[in-house]
TIDOZA-902351 format. One line per 3 residues: for each residue x, y, z of C-alpha. Coordinates in nm, 3 decimals, decimal comma. Example, Ala and Ser with C-alpha at 12.3 -4.5 7.8 and 13.67 -1.06 7.14 Angstrom:
REM TIDOZA-902351
1,230 -0,450 0,780; 1,367 -0,106 0,714
//
This chain:
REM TIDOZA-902351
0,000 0,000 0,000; 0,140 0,380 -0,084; 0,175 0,616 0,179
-0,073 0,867 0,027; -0,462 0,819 0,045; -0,677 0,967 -0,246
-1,103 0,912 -0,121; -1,362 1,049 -0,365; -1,720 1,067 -0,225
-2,036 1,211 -0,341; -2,209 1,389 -0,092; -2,587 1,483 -0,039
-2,563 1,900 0,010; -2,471 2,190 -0,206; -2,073 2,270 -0,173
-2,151 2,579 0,053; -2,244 2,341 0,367; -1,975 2,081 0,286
-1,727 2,364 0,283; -1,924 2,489 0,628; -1,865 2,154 0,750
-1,485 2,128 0,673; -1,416 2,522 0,769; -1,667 2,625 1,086
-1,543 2,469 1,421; -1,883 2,434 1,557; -1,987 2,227 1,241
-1,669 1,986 1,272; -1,684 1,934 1,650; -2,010 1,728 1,504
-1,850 1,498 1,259; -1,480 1,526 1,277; -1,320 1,214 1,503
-1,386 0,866 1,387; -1,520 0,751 1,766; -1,798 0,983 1,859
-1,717 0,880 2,249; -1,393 1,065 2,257; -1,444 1,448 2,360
-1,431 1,629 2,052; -1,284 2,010 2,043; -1,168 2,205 1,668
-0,985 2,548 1,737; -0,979 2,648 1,392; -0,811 2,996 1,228
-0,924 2,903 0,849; -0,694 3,159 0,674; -0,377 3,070 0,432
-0,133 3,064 0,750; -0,351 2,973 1,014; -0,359 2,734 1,244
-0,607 2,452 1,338; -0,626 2,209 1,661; -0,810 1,874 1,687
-0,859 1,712 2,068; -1,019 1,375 2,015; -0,995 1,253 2,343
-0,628 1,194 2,434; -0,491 1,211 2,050; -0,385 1,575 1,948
-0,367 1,687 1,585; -0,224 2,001 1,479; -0,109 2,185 1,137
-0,170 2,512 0,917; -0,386 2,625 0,634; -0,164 2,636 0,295
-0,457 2,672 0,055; -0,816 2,857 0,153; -1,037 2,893 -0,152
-1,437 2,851 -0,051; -1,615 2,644 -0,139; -1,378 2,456 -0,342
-1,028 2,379 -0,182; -0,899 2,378 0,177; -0,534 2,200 0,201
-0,339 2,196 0,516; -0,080 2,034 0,727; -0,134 1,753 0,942
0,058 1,621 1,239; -0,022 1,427 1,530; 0,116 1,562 1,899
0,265 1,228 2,003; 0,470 1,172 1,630; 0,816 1,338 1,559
0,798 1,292 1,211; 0,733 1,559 0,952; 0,387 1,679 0,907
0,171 1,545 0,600; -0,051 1,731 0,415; -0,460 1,707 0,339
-0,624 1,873 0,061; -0,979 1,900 0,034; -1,098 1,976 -0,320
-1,520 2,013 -0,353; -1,682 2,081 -0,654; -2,063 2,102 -0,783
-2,205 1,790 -0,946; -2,603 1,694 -0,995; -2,719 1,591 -0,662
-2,472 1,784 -0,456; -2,135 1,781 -0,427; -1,814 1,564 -0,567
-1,557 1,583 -0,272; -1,178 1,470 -0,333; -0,968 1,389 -0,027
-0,566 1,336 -0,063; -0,325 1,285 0,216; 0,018 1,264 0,154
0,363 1,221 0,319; 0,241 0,965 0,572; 0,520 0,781 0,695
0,367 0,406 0,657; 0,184 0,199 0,440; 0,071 0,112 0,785
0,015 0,460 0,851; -0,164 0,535 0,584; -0,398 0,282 0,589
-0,507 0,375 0,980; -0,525 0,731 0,840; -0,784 0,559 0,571
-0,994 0,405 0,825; -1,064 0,667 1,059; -1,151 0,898 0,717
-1,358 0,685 0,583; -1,593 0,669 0,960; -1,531 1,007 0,949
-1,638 1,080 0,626; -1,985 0,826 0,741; -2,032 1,073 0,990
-2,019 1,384 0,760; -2,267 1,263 0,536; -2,487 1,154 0,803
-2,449 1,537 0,929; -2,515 1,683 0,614; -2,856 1,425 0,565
-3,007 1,625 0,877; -3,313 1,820 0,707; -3,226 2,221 0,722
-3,464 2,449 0,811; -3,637 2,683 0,494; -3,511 2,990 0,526
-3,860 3,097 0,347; -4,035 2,976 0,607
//
């Protein structure tokens, strides 16, 4: 297995709330840790240069924003507290397709096949758990 991960899903909302759901901290706190019993908190600066930090639980993850272009691309650093490697990099790349929206996920520069493929599995329940987010009925703002 390669070190990099490339997941392609298709998911039920326009690109404005997937790119809510990847940017606002309130949103991700909802969705973004692949064991919803682990104390979730996102502190999240989403500007080219700043800085984001995940607390799922015990496990720390930490990086910076390269890339911030809503809705369509969000790309940052990622590193875990407890690994003295180098930091890999996510990039989040939406765009508009019939139905809703056509989401590409790369990470690259894990150290591992191993870790990459642990980095797969908790993306993929994440991932579950964004789609089940974004399948909660919004309210009409008509109404």
């Amino acid at each position: 297995m390669s070190t990099d991960i490339r997941i392609e899903r298709h998911l039920p909302a326009t690109i404005e709330r997937v790119y809510d759901a990847w940017s606002r901290p309130e949103l991700l706190t909802r969705w973004y840790c692949p064991n919803p019993a682990l104390d979730l908190k996102v502190e999240a600066d989403v500007s080219v240069g700043g800085n984001y930090v995940v607390t799922m639980g015990p496990h720390v993850v930490r990086g910076n924003y390269l890339e911030v272009k809503p809705p369509h691309l969000l790309a940052f650093t990622w590193k875990w507290d407890s690994d003295d490697g180098e930091p890999s990099q996510v990039r989040v790349e939406l765009s508009e397709v019939d139905g809703g929206t056509r989401m590409l996920l790369s990470h690259t520069g894990l150290s591992t096949a191993e870790d990459a493929s642990g980095h797969l599995q908790g993306w993929e329940i994440e991932l579950d758990r964004l789609v089940a987010l974004l399948t909660v009925p919004q309210p009409d703002p008509a109404a």
